[in-house]
C-alpha positions in Angstrom: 28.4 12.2 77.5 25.9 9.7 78.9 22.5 8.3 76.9 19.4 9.1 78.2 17.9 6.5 79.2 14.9 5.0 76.7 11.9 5.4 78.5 8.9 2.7 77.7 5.8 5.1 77.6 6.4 8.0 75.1 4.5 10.1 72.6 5.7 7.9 70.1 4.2 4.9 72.4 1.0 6.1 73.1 0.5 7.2 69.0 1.2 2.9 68.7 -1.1 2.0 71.4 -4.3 4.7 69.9 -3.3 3.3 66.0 -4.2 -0.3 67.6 -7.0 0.1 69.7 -8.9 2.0 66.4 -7.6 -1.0 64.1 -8.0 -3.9 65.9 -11.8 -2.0 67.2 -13.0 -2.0 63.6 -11.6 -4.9 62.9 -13.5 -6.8 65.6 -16.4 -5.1 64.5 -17.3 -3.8 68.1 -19.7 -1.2 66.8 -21.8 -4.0 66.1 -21.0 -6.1 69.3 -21.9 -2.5 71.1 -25.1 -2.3 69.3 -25.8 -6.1 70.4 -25.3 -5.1 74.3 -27.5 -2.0 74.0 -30.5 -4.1 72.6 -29.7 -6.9 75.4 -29.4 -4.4 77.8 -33.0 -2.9 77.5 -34.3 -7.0 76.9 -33.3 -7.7 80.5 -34.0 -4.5 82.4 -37.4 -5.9 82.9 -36.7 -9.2 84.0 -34.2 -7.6 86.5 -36.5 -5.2 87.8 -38.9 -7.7 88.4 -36.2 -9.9 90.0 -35.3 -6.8 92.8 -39.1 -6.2 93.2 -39.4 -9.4 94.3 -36.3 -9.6 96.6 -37.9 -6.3 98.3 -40.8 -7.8 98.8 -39.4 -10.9 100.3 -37.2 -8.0 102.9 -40.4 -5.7 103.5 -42.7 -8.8 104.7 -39.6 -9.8 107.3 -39.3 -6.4 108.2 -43.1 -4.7 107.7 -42.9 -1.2 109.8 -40.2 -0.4 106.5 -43.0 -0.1 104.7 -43.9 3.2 106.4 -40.6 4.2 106.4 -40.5 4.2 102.6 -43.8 6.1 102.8 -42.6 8.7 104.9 -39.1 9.2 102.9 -41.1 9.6 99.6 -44.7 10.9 100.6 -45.8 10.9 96.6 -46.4 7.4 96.6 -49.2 8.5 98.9 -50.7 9.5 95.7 -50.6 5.7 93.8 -50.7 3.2 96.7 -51.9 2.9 100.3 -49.7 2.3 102.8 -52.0 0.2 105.1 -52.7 -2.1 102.1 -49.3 -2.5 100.9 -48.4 -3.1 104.5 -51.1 -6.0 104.3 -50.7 -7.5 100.8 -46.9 -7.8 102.2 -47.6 -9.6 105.5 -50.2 -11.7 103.7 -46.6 -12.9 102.1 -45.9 -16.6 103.4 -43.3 -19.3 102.7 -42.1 -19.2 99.1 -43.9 -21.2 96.3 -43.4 -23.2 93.2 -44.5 -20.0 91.1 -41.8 -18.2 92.8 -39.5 -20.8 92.6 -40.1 -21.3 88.6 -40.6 -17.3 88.1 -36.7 -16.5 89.5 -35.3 -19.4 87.2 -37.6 -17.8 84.0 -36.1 -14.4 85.2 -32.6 -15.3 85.1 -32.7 -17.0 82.1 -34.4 -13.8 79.9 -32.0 -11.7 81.7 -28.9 -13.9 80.8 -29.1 -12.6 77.2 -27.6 -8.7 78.4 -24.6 -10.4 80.0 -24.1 -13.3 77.4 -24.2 -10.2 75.2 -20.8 -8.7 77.4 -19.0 -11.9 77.6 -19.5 -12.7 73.8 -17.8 -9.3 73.3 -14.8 -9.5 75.6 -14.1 -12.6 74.3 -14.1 -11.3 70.3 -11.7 -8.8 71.4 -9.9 -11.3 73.9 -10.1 -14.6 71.4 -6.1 -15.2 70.7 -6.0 -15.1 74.4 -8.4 -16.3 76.9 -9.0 -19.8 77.6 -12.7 -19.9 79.5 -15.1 -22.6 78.6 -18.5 -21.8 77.7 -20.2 -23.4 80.7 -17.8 -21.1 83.0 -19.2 -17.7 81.1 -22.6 -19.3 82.0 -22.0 -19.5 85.8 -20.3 -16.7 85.6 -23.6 -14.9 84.2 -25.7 -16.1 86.9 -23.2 -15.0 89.5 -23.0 -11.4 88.0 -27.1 -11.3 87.8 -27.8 -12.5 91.7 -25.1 -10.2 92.3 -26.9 -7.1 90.9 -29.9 -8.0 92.1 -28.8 -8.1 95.3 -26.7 -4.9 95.3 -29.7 -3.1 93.6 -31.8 -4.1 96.6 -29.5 -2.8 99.1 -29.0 0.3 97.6 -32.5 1.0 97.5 -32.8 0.7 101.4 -29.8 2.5 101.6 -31.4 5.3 100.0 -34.4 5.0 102.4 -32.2 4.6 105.0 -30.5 8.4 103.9 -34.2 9.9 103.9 -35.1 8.5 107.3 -31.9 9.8 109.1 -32.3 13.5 107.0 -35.9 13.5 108.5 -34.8 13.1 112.2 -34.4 16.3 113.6 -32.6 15.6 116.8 -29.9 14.0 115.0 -29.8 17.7 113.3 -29.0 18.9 116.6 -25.7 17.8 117.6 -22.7 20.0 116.5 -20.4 16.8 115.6 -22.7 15.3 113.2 -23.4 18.6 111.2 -20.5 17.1 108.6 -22.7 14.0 107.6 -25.6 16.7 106.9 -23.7 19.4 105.1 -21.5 16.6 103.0 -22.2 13.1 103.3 -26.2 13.7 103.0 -26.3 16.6 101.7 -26.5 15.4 97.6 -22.8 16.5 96.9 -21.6 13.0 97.4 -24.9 10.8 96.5 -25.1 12.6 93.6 -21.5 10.7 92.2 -22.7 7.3 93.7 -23.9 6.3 89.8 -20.9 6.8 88.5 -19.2 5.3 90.8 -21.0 2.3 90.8 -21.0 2.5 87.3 -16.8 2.6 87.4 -16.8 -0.8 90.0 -19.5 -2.5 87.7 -17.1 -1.8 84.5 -13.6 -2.3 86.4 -15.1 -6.1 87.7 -16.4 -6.7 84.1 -13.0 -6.2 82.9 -11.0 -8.2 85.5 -13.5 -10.8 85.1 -14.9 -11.3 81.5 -11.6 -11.0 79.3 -10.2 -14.4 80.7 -6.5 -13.1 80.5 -6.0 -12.1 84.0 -5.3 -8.5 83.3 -3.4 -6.4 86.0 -5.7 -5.0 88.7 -4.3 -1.8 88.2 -4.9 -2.1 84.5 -9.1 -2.7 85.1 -9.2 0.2 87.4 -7.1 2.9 84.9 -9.4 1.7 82.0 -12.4 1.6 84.0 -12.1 5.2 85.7 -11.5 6.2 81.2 -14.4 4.5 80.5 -16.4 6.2 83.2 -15.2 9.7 82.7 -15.3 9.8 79.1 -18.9 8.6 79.0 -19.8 11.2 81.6 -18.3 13.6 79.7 -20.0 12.5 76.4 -23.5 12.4 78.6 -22.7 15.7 79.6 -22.3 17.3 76.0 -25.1 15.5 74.6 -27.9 16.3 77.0 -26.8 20.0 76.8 -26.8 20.4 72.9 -29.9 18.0 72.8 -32.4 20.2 75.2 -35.7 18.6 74.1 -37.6 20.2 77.1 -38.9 23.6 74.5 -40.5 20.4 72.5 -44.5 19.6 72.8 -45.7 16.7 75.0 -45.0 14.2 71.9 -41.9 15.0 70.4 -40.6 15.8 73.9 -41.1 12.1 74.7 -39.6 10.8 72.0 -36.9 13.1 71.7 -36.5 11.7 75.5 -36.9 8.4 74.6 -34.3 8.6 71.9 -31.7 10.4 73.7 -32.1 7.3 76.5 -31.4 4.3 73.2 -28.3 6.6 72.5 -26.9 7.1 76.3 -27.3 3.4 76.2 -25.8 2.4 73.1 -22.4 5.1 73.5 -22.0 3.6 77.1 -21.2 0.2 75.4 -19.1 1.7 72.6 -17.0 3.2 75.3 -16.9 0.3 77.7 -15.9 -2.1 74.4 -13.4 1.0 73.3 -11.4 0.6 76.7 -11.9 -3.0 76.9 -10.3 -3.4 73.2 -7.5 -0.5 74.9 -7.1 -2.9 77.7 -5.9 -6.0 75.1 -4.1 -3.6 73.4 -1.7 -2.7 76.5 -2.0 -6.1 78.0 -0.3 -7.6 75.0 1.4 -4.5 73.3 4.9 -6.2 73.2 3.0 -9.2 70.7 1.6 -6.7 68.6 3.7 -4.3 68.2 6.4 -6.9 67.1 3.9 -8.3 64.6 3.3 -4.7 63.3 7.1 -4.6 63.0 7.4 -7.5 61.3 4.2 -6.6 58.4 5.9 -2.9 58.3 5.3 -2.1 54.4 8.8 -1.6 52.7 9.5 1.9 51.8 9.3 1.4 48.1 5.7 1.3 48.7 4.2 5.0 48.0 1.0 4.8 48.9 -0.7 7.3 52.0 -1.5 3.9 53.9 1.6 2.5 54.5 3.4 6.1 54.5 1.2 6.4 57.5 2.0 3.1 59.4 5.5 3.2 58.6 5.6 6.5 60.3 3.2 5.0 63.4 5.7 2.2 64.3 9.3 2.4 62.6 10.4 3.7 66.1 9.8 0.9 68.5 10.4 2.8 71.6 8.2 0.4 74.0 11.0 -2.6 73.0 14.3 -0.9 72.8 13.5 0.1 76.4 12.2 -3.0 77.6 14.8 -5.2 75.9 17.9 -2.8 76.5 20.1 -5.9 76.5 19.2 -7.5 72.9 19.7 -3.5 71.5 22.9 -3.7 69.8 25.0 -0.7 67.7 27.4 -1.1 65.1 29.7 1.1 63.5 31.1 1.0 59.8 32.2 -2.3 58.7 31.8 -4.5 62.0 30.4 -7.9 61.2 26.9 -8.8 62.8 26.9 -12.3 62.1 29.3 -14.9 60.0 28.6 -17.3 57.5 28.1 -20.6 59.7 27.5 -19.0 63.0 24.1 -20.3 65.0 22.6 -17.4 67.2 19.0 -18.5 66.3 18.1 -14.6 66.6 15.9 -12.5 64.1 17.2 -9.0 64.0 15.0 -5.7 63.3 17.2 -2.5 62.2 16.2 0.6 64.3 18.9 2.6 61.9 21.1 2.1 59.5 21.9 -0.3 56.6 23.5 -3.6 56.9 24.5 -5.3 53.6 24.8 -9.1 52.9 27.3 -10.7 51.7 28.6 -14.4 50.4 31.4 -16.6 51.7 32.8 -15.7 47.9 33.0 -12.4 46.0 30.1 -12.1 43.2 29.8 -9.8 40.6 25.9 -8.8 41.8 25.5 -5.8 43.9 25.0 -7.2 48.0 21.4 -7.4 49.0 20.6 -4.9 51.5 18.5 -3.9 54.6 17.5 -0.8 55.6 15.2 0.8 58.5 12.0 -0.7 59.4 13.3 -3.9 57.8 13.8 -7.5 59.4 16.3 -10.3 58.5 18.0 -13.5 59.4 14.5 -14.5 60.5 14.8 -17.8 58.2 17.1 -19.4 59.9 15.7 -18.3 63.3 13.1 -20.5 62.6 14.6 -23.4 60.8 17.4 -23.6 63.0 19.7 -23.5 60.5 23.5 -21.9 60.4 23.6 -18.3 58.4 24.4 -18.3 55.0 25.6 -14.9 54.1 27.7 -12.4 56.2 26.3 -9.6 57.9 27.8 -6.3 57.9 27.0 -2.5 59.3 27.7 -0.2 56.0 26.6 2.8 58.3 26.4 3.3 61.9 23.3 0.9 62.9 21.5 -0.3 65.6 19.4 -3.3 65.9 16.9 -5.2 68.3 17.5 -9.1 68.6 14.8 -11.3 69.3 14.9 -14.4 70.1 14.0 -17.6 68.5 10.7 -18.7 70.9 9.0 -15.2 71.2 9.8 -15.4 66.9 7.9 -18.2 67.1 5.5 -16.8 69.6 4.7 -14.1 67.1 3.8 -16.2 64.3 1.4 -18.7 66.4 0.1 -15.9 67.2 -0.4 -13.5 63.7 -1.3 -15.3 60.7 -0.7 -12.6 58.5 3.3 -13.0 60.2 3.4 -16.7 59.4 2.2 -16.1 55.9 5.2 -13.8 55.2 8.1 -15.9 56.6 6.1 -19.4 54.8 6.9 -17.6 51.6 10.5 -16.7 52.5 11.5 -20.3 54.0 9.8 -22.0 51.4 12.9 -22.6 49.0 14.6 -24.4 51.8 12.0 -27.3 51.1 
């Protein structure tokens, strides 16, 4: 009878990949870095604002009679401005000036601190990996700031642009445009166009800002999580946290409140996902350093019961290395004394028992499940010095010498534990 073949994603995977994102989250202290984001975010929404006011100004005196179609499409501004000295105060509009000129670079700079803010954070959770300079994250801030200003802008007119062509009747009138009235204009689908703009602003943050070149496909799964689990969030919130029974005052600040926490949750989420992103991005690194730190099973305690039980079954590697997973039965010989495979081996199950070129009275040392060996002379490059044997039906994963070594460049808590074990050889 056949094996079924190991699969790479499994319960046991996905348990690994949570267990890493929620350790290496609080580790990073991203609470904080979410907090941080939320306090830049509402810093620069002024400066921004004022930045697409002025852009629509700059588009309204090119294009003046768009002044009274914004009126039309929204009569209550009737009610704060007149149209006729709008319409004049924008054609009285001429070439740009120094004070413009000096205002945008005062703008971008305030509003630099929200998206310095971003990058600061995808590069704590990204910081054994990405290589961007500092003056590239700058560049990269201005580009992302013209680039909202500019996208805020045309969604605006777009907007207008949807009033103006619900309030044209003759349009109504023909049988084979009665789809874009019913749907496309109707609200059922502009009602989504936050969120979705929403999901493209996160998925291009995380393609752009982690500096690790994550998988397209990878940016667009954790952004459409990010999206939908803050939606749902919003949703619960705003219905168990009905302030309109409140008076006036506590209406507005319960308001108000609500607002600071919709801000600050987005972040956690969109730093939650981002850390999820590492996490999958570089899950074969991790999980073999997780391996490797696996607390011995002499060690009682509820913390390492718990991780011992997250990642003894390395499911993700024994079906992505299906060549280096070797089984043994009873007595057959893994390695011999002098032999130089420059491997490290990790038991999946079993015991294998070590043994000298000569009979001694002492008992064999032995390794059981969840346990590495012969990573000493993996990295010395030295010939064994005992003899390997299976005393039970086993099987192993090998791992090779440079992705060893690849492991403990990268986890200092890895090169610790072999330092200690090599260090009688000097």
């Amino acid at each position: 009878m056949s094996k079924k073949t190991p699969h790479k994603i499994t319960f046991v995977t996905f348990s690994q990949s949570i267990f890493l994102t929620t350790k290496y989250f609080l580790q990073n202290r991203l609470l904080s870095f979410a907090g941080s984001c939320a306090f830049s975010f509402l810093f620069s929404v002024i400066p921004l604002f004022t930045m697409i006011v002025m852009v629509l100004v700059r588009i309204l005196h090119a294009s003046p009679k768009t002044v009274t179609t914004i009126f039309s499409a929204i009569p209550e501004l009737e009610r704060y401005f007149n149209s006729d000295s709008v319409i004049q105060s924008v054609q009285s509009i001429k070439a740009v000036t120094s004070f413009e000129i000096i205002a945008v670079i005062f703008i971008l700079w305030m509003a630099r601190r929200f998206f310095a803010s971003i990058f600061d954070s995808m590069q704590n959770i990204f910081h054994t990996q990405t290589k961007r300079k500092a003056v590239w994250n700058q560049i990269l801030t201005f580009i992302v700031e013209i680039s909202i200003v500019l996208i805020a802008a045309a969604i605006f007119f777009a907007y207008i642009s949807r009033q103006t062509i619900l309030s044209m009747e003759i349009l109504k009138k023909i049988p084979k445009l009665s789809f874009i009235f019913e749907g496309i204009l109707s609200g059922d689908l502009i009602r989504f166009l936050p969120n979705f703009l929403i999901f493209v602003v996160i998925a291009v943050l995380y393609k752009s800002a982690s500096g690790t070149r994550p998988p397209l496909y990878l940016c667009l799964f954790s952004g459409i999580l990010c999206t939908s689990s803050f939606w749902v969030f919003r949703t619960a919130m705003h219905f168990f946290l009905n302030v309109s029974r409140y008076n006036l005052v506590y209406g507005v600040l319960g308001q108000l409140i609500i607002i600071f926490m919709d801000i600050f949750f987005f972040f956690v989420f969109f730093l939650v996902f981002a850390q999820f992103m590492y996490v999958v991005q570089f899950f074969d690194e991790l999980l073999l350093g997780e391996l490797y730190l696996l607390p011995n099973i002499e060690q009682g305690s509820l913390g390492a019961g718990i991780k011992r039980a997250f990642f003894i079954r390395p499911d993700f590697l024994i079906a992505k290395n299906k060549s280096n997973v070797l089984s043994f039965k009873p007595g057959d010989v893994i390695y011999n004394i002098g032999s130089q495979d420059n491997y490290a081996y990790y038991i999946i199950k079993g015991t294998v028992k070590f043994v000298p070129a000569e009979n001694t009275p002492d008992s064999p040392k032995l390794a059981h499940r969840g346990e590495f060996f012969g990573e000493t002379a993996c990295i010395i490059a030295q010939s064994r010095q005992l003899n390997a044997i299976a005393v039970i039906s086993t099987r192993i994963i090998r791992i090779e010498s440079e992705r060893f070594r690849f492991l403990l460049h990268q986890n200092p808590e890895a090169a610790k534990k072999i330092l200690k074990q090599i260090s009688p050889f000097f």
